[in-house]
C-alpha positions as a Python dict, from the first residue, in 0.01 Angstrom:
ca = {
    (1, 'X'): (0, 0, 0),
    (2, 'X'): (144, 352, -91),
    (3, 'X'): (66, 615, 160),
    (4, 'X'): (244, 919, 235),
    (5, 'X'): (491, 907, 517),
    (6, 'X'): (236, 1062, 758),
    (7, 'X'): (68, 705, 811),
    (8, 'X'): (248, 456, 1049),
    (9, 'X'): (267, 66, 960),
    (10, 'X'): (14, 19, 1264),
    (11, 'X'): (-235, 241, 1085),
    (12, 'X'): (-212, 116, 723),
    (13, 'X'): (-215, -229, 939),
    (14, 'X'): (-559, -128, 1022),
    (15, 'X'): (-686, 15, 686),
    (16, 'X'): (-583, -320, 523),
    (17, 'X'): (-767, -508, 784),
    (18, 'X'): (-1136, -328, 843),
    (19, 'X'): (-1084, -59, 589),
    (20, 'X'): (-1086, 336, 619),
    (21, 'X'): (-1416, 545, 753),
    (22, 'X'): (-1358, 918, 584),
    (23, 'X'): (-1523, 1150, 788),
    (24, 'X'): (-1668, 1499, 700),
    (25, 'X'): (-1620, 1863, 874),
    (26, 'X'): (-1755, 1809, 1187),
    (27, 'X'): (-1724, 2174, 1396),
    (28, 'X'): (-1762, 2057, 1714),
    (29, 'X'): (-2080, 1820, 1690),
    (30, 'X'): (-1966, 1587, 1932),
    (31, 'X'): (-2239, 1332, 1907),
    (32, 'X'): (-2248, 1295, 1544),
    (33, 'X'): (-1885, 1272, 1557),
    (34, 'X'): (-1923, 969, 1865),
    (35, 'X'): (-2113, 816, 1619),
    (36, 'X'): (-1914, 823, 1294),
    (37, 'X'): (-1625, 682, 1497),
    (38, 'X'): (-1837, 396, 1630),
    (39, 'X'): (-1684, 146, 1424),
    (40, 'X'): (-1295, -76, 1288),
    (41, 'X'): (-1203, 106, 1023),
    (42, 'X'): (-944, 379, 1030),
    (43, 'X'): (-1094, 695, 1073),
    (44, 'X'): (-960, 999, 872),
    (45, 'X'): (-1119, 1302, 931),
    (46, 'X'): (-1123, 1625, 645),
    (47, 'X'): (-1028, 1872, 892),
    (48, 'X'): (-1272, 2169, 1073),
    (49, 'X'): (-1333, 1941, 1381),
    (50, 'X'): (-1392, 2307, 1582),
    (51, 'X'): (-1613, 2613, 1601),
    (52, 'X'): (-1986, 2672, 1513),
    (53, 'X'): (-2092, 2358, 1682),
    (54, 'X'): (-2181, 2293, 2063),
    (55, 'X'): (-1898, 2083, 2201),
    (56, 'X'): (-1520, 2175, 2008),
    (57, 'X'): (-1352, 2083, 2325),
    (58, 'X'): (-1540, 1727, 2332),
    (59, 'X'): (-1456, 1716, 1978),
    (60, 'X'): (-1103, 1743, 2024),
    (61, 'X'): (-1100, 1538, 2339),
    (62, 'X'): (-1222, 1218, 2099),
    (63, 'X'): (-982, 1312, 1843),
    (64, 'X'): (-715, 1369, 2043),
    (65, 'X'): (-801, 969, 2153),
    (66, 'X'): (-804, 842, 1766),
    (67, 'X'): (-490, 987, 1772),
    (68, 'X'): (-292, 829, 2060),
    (69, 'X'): (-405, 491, 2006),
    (70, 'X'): (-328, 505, 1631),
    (71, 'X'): (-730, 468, 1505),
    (72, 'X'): (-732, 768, 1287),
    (73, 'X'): (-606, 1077, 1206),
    (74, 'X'): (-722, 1440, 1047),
    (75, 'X'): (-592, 1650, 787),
    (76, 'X'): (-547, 2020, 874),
    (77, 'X'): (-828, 2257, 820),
    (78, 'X'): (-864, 2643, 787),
    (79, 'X'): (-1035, 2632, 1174),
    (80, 'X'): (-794, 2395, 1275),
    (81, 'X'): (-493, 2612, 1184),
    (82, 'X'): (-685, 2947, 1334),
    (83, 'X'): (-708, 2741, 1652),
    (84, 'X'): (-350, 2637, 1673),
    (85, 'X'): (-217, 2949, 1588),
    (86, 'X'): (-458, 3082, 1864),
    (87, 'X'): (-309, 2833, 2120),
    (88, 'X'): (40, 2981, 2022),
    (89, 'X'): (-69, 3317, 2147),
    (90, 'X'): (-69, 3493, 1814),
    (91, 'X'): (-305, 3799, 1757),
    (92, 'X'): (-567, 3704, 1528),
    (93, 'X'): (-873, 3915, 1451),
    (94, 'X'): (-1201, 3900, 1650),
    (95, 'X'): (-1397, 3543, 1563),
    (96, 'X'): (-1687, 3474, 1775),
    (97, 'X'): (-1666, 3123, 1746),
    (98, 'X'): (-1298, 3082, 1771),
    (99, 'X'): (-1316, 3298, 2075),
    (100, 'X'): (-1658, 3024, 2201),
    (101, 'X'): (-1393, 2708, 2119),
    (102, 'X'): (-1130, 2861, 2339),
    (103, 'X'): (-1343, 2918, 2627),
    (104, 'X'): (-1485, 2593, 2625),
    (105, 'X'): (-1101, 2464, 2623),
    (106, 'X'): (-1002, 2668, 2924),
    (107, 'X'): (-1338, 2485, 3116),
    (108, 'X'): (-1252, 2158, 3028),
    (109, 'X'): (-1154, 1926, 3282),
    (110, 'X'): (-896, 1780, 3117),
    (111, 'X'): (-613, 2034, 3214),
    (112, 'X'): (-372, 1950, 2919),
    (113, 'X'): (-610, 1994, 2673),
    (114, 'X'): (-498, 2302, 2501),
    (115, 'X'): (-163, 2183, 2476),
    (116, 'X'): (-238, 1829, 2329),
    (117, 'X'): (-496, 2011, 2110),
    (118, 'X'): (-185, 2233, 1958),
    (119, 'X'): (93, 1939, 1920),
    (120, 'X'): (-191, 1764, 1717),
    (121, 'X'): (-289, 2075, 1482),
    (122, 'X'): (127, 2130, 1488),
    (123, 'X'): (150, 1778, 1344),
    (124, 'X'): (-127, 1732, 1098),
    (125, 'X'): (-67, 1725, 809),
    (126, 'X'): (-223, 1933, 554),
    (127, 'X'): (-300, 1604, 297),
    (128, 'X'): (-270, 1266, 279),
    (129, 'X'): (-298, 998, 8),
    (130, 'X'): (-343, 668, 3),
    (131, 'X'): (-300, 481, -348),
    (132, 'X'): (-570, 669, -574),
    (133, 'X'): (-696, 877, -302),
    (134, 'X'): (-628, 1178, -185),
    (135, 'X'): (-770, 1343, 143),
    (136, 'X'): (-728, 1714, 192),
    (137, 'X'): (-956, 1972, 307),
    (138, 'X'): (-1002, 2248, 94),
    (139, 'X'): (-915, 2166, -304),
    (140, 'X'): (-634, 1962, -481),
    (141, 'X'): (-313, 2162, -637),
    (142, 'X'): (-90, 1927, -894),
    (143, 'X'): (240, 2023, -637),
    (144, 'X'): (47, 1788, -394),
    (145, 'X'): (102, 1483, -597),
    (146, 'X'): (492, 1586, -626),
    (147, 'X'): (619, 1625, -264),
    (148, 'X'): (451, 1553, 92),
    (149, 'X'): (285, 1810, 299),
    (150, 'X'): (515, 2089, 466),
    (151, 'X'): (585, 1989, 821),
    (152, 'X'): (345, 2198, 963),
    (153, 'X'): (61, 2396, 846),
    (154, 'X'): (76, 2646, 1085),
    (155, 'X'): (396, 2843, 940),
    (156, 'X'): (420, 3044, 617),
    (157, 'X'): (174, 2965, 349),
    (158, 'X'): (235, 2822, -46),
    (159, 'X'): (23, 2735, -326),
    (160, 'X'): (-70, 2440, -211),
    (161, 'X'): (-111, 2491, 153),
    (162, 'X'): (-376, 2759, 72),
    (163, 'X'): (-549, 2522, -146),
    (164, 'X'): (-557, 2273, 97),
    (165, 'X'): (-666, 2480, 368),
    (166, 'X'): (-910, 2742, 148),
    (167, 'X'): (-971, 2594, -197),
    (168, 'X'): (-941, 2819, -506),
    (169, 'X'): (-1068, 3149, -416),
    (170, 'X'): (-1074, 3460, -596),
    (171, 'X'): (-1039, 3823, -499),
    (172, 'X'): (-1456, 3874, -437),
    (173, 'X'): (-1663, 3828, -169),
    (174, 'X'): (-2020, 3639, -170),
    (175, 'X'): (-2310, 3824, -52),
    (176, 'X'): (-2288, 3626, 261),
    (177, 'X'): (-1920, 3773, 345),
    (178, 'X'): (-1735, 3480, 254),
    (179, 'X'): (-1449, 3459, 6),
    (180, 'X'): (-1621, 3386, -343),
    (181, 'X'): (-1459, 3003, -405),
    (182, 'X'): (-1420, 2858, -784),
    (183, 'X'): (-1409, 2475, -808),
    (184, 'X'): (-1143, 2473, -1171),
    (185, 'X'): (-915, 2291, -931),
    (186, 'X'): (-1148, 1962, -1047),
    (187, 'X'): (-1052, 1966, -1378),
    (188, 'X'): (-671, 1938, -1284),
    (189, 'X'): (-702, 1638, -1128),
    (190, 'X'): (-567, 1356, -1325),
    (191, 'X'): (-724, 1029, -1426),
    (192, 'X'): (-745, 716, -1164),
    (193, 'X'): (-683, 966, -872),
    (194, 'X'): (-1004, 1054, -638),
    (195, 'X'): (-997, 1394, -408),
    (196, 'X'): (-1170, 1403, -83),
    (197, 'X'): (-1244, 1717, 39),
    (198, 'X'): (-1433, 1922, 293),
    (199, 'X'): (-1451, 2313, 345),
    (200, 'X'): (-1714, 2363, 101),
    (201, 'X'): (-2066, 2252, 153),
    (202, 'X'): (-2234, 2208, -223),
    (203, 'X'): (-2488, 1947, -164),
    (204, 'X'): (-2796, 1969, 13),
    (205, 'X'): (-2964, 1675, -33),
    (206, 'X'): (-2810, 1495, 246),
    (207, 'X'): (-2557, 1337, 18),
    (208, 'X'): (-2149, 1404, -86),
    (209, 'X'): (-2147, 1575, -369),
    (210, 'X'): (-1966, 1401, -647),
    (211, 'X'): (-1786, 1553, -988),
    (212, 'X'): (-1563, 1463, -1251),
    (213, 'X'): (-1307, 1638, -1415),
    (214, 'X'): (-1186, 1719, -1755),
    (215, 'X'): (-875, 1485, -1731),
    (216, 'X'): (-1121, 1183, -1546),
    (217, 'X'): (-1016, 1292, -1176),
    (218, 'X'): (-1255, 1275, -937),
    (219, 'X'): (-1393, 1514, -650),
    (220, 'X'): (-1610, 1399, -377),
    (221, 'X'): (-1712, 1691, -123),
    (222, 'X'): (-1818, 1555, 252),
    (223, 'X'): (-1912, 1866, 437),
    (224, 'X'): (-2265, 1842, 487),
    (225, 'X'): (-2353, 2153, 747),
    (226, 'X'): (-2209, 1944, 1079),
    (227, 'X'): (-2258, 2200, 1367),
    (228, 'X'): (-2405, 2440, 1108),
    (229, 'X'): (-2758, 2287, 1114),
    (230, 'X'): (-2672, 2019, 874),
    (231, 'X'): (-2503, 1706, 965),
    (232, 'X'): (-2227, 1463, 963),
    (233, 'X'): (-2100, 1249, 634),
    (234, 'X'): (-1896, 943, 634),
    (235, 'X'): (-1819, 734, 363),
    (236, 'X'): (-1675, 380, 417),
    (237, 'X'): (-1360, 237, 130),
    (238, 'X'): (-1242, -81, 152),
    (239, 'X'): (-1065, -143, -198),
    (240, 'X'): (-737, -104, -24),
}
């Protein structure tokens, strides 16, 4: 099995055994998130595990748990790196729920919880592939089937860090306030290889939303509103 470096043998041990659970943004939704992790397989989450939702902290907690006894992992996300760069005492600019995930942090009982919650965002990386897949949360850029993800996310930004953490934006704004987002990043994937993302929610019928490129490449999108209203996606692979 290829995988990128960021996988030990005791996790690909797994995925070859029950098979991999990829899990959608889940913004602190703890019980949907208790429930997509109820289960064998591997679990690799698409990043945004914080903010919006009721229980970050929780969500973290459980994560945090996947982590340490090697039964999944997560790929960085844009909330995940505002977070850690939070935790490292940065100034950042006023964000209600960033500032709501913090507090509930600091009231956690488990004292060590904001420092466990940074070494993890430190160390995750910001995509990971597996054979023909590719998990990242954002959008695919070509440089991400050339060299492995930068050591951590939470330093000075590329081309395809921002595309893993953003997507493909442009320089407008939607009448919502968000950055306008194109999806042209589908068409450069190549044919045989199959994207996983998050970060943008495009279906709404309770369903990932699945499109295919110019070149044959593949796009599935898993963030269906978790902690937004909406709720959690999971989609089970085996062919490993």
């Amino acid at each position: 099995m290829f995988a990128e470096p960021t996988l030990s043998e005791s996790a690909l041990n797994r995925i070859r055994q029950y098979g991999l659970r990829i899990v959608g943004d889940v913004h602190g939704d703890l019980n949907a998130f208790r429930h997509a992790i109820a289960t064998k397989r591997y679990i690799l989450q698409l990043g945004d595990l914080v903010d919006h939702g009721p229980d970050s902290a929780g969500v973290l907690e459980v994560m945090l748990d996947l982590l340490e006894t090697e039964r999944g992992m997560f790929v960085l996300g844009n909330h995940d790196r505002k977070l850690g760069r939070a935790l490292e005492g940065r100034r950042l600019r006023r964000d209600p729920p960033l500032e709501e995930t913090l507090q509930q942090i600091d009231l956690s009982p488990q004292e060590d919880l904001a420092r466990r919650a940074y070494e993890a965002i430190r160390k995750a990386p910001a995509w990971q592939r597996i054979n023909n897949k590719l998990f990242v949360h954002g959008g695919f850029h070509t440089a991400m089937l050339a060299a492995p993800p930068p050591p951590t996310g939470l330093e000075d930004m590329s081309a395809p860090l921002s595309r893993a953490l953003f997507g493909e934006t442009t320089s407008r704004l939607q009448p919502d306030g968000y950055p306008e987002r194109r999806l042209n990043w589908i068409n450069r994937i190549p044919a045989g290889l199959t994207v996983y993302v998050g970060h943008d929610r495009r279906s709404y019928d309770g369903r990932p939303w699945h499109r295919t490129g110019r070149l044959g490449g593949k796009a599935v999108f898993m963030d269906l509103g978790a902690g937004k209203g909406g709720h959690l996606a999971w989609i089970d692979l085996h062919d490993f």
